[in-house]
DONU-878146 format. One line per 5 residues: number of its first residue (from 1); their letters; for each residue x, y, z of N, C-alpha, C. Coordinates in pm, whole numbers, plus 50000, padded with zeros to 5 digits. Example, Ala and Ser with C-alpha at 12.3 -4.5 7.8 and 13.67 -1.06 7.14 Angstrom:
// residues 2
1> as> 51319/49431/50780/51230/49550/50780/51320/49670/50780 ~ 51285/49775/50708/51367/49894/50714/51290/50003/50787
//
This chain:
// residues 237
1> xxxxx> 97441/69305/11082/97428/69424/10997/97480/69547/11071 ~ 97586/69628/11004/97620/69747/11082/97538/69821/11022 ~ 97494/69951/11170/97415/70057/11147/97512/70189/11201 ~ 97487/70303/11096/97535/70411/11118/97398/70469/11258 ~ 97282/70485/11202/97198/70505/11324/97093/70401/11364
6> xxxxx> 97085/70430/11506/96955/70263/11539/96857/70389/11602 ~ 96699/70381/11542/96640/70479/11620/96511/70399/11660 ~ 96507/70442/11807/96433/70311/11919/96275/70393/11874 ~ 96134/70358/11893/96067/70424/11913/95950/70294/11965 ~ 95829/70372/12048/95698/70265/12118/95634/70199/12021
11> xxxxx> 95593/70326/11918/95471/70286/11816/95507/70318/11682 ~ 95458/70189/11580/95507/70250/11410/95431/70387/11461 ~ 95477/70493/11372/95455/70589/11334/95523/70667/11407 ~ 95562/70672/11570/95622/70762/11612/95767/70820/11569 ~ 95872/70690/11553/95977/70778/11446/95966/70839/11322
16> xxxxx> 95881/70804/11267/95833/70876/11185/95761/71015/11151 ~ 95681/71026/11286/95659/71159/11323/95754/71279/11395 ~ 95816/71223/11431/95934/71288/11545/96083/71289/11490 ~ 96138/71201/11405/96244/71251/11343/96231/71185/11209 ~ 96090/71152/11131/96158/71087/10982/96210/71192/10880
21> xxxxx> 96206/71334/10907/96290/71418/10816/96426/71388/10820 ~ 96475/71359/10948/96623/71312/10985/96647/71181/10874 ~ 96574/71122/10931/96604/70976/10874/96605/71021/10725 ~ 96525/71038/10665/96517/71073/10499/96678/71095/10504 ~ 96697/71194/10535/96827/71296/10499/96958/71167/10516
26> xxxxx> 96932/71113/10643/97049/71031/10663/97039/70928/10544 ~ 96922/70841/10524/96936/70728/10399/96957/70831/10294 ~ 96916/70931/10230/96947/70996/10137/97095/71019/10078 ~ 97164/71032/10209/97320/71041/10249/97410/70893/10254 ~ 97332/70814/10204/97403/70665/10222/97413/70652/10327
31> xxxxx> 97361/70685/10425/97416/70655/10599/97297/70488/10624 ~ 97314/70375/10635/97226/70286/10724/97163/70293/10796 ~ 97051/70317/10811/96956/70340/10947/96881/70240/10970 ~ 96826/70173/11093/96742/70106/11121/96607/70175/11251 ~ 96559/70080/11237/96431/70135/11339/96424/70009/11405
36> xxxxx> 96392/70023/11523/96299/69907/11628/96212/69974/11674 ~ 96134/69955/11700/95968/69920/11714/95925/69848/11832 ~ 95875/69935/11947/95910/69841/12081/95733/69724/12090 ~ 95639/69774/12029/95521/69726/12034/95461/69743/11885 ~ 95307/69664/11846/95232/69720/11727/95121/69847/11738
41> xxxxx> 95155/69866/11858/95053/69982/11861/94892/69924/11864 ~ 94899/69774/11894/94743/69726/11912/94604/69762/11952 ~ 94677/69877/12071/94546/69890/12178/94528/70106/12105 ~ 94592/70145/12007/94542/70234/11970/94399/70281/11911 ~ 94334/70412/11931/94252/70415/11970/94199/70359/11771
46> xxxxx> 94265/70426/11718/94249/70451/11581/94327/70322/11504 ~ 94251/70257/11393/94354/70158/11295/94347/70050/11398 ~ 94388/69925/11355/94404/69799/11383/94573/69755/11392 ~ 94572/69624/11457/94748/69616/11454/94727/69561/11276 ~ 94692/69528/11205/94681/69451/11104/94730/69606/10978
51> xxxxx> 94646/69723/11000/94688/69827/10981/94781/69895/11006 ~ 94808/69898/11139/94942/69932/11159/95078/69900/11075 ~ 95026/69697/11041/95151/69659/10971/95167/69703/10859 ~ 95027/69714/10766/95075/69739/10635/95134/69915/10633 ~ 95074/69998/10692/95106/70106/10684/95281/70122/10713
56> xxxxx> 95310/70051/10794/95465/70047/10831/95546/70041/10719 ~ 95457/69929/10643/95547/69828/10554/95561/69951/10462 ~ 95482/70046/10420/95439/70130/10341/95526/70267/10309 ~ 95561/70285/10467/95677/70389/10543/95799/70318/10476 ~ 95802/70192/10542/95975/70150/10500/95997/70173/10366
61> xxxxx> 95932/70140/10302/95937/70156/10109/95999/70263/10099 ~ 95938/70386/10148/95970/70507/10124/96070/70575/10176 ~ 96155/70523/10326/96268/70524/10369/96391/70462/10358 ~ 96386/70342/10284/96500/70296/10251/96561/70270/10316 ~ 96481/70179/10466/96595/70154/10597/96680/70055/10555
66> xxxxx> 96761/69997/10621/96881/69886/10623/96795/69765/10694 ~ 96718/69871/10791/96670/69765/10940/96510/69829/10969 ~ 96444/69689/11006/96309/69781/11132/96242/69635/11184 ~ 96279/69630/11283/96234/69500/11373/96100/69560/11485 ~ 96055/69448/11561/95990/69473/11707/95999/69375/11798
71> xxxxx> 96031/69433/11894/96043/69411/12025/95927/69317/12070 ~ 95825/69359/12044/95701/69259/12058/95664/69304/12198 ~ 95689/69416/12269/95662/69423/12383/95469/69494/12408 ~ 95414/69469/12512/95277/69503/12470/95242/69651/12497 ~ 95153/69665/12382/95105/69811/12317/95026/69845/12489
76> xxxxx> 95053/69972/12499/95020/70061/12648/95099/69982/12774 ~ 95142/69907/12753/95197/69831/12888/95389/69883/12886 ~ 95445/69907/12809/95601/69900/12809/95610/69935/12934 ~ 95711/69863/12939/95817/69851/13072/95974/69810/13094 ~ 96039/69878/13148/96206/69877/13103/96269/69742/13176
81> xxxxx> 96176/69636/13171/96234/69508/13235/96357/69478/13203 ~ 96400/69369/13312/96557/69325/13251/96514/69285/13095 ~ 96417/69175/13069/96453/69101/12991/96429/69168/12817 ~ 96331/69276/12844/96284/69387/12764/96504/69485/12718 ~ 96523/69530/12823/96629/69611/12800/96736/69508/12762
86> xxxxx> 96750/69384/12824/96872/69305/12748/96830/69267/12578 ~ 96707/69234/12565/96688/69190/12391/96759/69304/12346 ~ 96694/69444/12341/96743/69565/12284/96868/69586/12317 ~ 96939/69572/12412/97086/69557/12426/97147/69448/12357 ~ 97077/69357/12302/97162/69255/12198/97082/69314/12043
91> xxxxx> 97038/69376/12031/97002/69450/11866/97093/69533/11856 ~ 97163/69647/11962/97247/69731/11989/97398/69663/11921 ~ 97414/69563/12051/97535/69484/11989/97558/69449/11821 ~ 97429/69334/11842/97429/69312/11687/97451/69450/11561 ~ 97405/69517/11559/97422/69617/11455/97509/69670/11452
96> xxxxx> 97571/69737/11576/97645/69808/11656/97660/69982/11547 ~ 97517/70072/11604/97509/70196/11536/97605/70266/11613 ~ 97706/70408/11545/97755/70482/11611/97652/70540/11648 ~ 97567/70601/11612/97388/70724/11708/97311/70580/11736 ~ 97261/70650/11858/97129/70555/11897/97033/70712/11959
101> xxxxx> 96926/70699/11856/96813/70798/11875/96668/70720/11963 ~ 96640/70809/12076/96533/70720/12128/96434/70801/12161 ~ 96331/70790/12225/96225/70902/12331/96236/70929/12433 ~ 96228/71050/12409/96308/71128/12580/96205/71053/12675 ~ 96288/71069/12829/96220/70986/12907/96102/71055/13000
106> xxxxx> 96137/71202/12978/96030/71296/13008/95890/71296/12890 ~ 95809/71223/12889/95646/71222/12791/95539/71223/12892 ~ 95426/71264/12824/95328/71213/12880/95289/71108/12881 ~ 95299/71011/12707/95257/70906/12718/95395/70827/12753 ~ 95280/70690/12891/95370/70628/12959/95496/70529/12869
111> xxxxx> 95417/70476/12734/95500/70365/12671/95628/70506/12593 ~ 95564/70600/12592/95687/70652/12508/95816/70704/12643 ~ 95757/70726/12744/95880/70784/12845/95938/70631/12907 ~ 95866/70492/12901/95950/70397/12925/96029/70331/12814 ~ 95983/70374/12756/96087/70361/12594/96205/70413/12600
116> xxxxx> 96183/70564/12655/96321/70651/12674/96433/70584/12772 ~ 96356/70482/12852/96441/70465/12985/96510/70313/12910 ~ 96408/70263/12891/96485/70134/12812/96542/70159/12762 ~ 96556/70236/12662/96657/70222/12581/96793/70295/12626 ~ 96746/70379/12700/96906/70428/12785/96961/70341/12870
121> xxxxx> 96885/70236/12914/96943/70138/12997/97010/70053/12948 ~ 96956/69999/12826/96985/69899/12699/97138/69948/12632 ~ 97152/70096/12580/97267/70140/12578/97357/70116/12637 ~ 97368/70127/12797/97482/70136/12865/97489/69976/12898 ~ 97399/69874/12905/97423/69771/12927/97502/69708/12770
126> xxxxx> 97447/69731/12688/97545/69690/12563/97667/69704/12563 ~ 97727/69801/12678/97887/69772/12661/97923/69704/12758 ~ 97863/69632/12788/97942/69527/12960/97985/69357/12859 ~ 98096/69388/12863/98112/69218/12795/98086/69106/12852 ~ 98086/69113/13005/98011/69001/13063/97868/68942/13021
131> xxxxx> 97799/69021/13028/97705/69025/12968/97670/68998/12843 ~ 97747/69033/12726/97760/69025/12592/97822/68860/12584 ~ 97896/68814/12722/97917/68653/12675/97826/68586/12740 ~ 97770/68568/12829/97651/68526/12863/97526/68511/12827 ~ 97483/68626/12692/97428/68632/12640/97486/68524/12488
136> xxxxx> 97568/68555/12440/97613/68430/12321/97580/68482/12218 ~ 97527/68663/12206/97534/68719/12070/97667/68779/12057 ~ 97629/68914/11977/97748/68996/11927/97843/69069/12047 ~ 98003/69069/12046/98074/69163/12152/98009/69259/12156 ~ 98040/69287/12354/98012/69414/12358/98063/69553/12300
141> xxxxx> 97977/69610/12267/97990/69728/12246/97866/69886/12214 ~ 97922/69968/12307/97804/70022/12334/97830/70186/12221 ~ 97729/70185/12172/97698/70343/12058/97781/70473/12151 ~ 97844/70549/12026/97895/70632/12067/97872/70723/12131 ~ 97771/70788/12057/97627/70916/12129/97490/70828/12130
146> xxxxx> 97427/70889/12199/97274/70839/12242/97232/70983/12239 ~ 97128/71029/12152/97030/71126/12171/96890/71091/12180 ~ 96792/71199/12256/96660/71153/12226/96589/71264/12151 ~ 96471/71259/12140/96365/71307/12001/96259/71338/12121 ~ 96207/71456/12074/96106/71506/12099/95974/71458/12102
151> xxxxx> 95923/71419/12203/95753/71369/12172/95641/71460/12256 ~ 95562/71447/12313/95492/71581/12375/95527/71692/12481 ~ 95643/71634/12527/95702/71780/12671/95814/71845/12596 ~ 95814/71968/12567/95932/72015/12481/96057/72004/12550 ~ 96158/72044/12485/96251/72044/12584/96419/72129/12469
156> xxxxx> 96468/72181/12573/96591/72284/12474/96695/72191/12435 ~ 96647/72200/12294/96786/72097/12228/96910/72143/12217 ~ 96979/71987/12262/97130/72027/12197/97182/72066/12035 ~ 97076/72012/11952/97085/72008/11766/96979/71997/11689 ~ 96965/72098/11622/96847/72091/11534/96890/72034/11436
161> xxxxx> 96805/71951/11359/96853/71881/11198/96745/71969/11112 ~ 96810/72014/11021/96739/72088/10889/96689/72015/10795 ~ 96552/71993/10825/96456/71893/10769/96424/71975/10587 ~ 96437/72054/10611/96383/72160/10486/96383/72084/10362 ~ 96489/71977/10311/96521/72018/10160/96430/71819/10165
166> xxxxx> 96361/71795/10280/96308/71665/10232/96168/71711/10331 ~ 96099/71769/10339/96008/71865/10487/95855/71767/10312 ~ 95838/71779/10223/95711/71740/10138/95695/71636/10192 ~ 95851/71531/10163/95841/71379/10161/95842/71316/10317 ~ 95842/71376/10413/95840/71351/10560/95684/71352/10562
171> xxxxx> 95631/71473/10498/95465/71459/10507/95372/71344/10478 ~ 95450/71324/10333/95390/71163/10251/95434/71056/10362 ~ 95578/71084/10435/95563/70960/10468/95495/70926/10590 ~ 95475/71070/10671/95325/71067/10746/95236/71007/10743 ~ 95209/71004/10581/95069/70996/10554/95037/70875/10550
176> xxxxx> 95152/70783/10549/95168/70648/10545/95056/70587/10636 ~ 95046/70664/10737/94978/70632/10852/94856/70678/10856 ~ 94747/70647/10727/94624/70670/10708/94530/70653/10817 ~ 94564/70537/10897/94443/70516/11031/94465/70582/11126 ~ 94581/70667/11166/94589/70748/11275/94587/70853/11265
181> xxxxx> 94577/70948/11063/94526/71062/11087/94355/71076/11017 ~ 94280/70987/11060/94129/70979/10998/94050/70944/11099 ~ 93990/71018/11145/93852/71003/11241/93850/70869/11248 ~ 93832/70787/11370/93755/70648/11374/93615/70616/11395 ~ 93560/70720/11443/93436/70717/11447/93341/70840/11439
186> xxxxx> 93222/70835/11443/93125/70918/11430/93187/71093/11582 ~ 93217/71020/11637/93300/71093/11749/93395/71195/11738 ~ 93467/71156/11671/93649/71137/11670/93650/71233/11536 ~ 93714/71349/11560/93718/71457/11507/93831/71473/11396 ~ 93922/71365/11466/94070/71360/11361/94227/71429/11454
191> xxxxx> 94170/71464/11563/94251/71574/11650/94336/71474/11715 ~ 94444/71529/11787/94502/71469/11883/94448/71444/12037 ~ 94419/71354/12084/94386/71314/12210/94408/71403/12322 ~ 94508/71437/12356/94553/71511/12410/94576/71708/12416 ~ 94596/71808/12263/94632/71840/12240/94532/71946/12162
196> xxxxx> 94479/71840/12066/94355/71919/11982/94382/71911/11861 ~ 94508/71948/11779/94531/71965/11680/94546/71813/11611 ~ 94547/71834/11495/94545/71704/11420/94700/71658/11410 ~ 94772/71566/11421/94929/71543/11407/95008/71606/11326 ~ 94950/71596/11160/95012/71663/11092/95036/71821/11112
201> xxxxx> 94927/71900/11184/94943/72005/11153/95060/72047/11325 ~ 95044/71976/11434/95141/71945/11508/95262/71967/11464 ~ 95271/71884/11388/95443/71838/11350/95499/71974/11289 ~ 95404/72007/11190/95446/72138/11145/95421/72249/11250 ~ 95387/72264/11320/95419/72395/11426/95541/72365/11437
206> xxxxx> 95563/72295/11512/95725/72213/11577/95796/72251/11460 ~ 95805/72159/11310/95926/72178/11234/95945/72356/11198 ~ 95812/72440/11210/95914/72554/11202/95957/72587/11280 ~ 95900/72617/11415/95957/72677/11519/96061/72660/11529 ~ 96153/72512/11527/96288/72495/11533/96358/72552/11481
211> xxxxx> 96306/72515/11325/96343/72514/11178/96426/72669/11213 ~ 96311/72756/11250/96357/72925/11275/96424/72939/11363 ~ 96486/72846/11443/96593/72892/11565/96698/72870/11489 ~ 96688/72767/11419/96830/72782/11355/96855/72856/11218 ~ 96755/72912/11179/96757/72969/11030/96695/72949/10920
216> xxxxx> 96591/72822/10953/96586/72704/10788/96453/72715/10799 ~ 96396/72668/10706/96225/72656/10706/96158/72519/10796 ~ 96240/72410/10846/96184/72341/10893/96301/72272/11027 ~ 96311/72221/11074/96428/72175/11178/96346/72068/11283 ~ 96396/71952/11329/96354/71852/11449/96494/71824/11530
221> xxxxx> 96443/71859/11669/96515/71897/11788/96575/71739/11782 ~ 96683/71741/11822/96739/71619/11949/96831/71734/12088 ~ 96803/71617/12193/96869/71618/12308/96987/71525/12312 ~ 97094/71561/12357/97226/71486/12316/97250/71444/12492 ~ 97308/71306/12504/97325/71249/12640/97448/71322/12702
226> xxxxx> 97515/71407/12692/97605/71464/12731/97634/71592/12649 ~ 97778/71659/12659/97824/71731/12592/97856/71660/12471 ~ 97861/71767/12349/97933/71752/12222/98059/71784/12221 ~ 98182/71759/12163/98265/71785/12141/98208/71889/12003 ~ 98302/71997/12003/98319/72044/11827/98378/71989/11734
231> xxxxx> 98337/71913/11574/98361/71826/11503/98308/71715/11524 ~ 98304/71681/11640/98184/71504/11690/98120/71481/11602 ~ 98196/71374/11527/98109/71313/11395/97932/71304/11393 ~ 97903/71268/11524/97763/71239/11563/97691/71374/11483 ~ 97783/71501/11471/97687/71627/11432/97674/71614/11272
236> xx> 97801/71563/11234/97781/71533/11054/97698/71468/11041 ~ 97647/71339/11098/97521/71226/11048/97434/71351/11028
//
């Protein structure tokens, strides 16, 4: 299956929190997108993996991916092993997206900053054809641009995407994820672990703040692996 974008993330819900305005816009645009999914998010504090799935299943409906696999790698444990970064370097191949969107490798949480590294490793190993025949899947070939997505350490983007004219339906598809924004217990306030605020209302600090650097009511940062050229198709997706 060719993909216009492949976007890597630890846990359902995190691409979804961090760039599914993007994504909307791109399937909206006929562009192919897929997702991988490096774990089920098992050992979260909130929801069950059993929850996790249906809620996913729930998201995809509403995104209209091409693709959304997992890695199967274990929830709080990721690690950028060979054998971890070669699978994802043969999903790479196989699809072969011009963007590959991932998590920056700067996070707090550990599975999301070894996510960032895998998958930058996984990138550049996807173009070694040795490798690509040894392996016995698809030729090598490695994505044009690689950007990453914002998760808790900010950081000055190379491109804001103007979430604005789909900013309702990014919320719904938030919401997809009923067990991770609802108290789990008598305890558990609904807030972020870390942070305080509840996710949703998170996300929206973030989508304006951007949103207003560039002009628009809502915007989600990427970091681009290098320079852009001016015209670099990567900026039309």
């Amino acid at each position: 299956m060719k993909l216009d974008v492949l976007v890597i993330a630890a846990h359902p819900d995190d691409a979804e929190i961090c760039v599914g305005g993007s994504i909307l816009r791109w399937c909206d645009a006929g562009r192919a997108v897929g997702i991988v999914d490096l774990t089920r998010g098992e050992l979260g504090t909130r929801g069950s993996a059993a929850d996790r799935a249906a809620e996913t299943a729930a998201a995809n409906l509403q995104m209209r991916l091409a693709l959304r696999t997992n890695l199967e790698q274990p929830d709080g444990r990721v690690t950028p092993t060979v054998e971890a970064r070669e699978r994802l370097a043969r999903v790479m191949r196989e699809t072969a997206p011009e963007v590959v969107i991932a998590q920056h490798t700067d996070d707090l949480h550990p599975d999301h900053a070894a996510t960032g590294w895998l998958a930058r490793q996984a990138w550049y190993l996807a173009g070694l054809s040795r490798l690509a025949e040894l392996d016995g899947s698809a030729p090598a070939r490695r994505p044009k641009r690689f950007f990453s997505f914002m998760g808790h350490v900010p950081f000055e983007p190379t491109l804001v995407v103007d979430i604005g004219p789909v900013w309702e339906r990014k919320c719904e598809l938030v919401r997809c994820y009923a067990s991770q924004l609802a108290p789990g217990n008598d305890s558990d306030r609904g807030q972020h672990f870390l942070f305080g605020a509840d996710i949703l209302s998170r996300m929206e600090t973030r989508a304006r703040f951007f949103g207003e650097r560039i002009g628009v009511r809502f915007g989600e940062p990427l970091l681009a692996l290098g320079p852009l050229a001016l015209g670099d198709p990567s900026i039309l997706l």
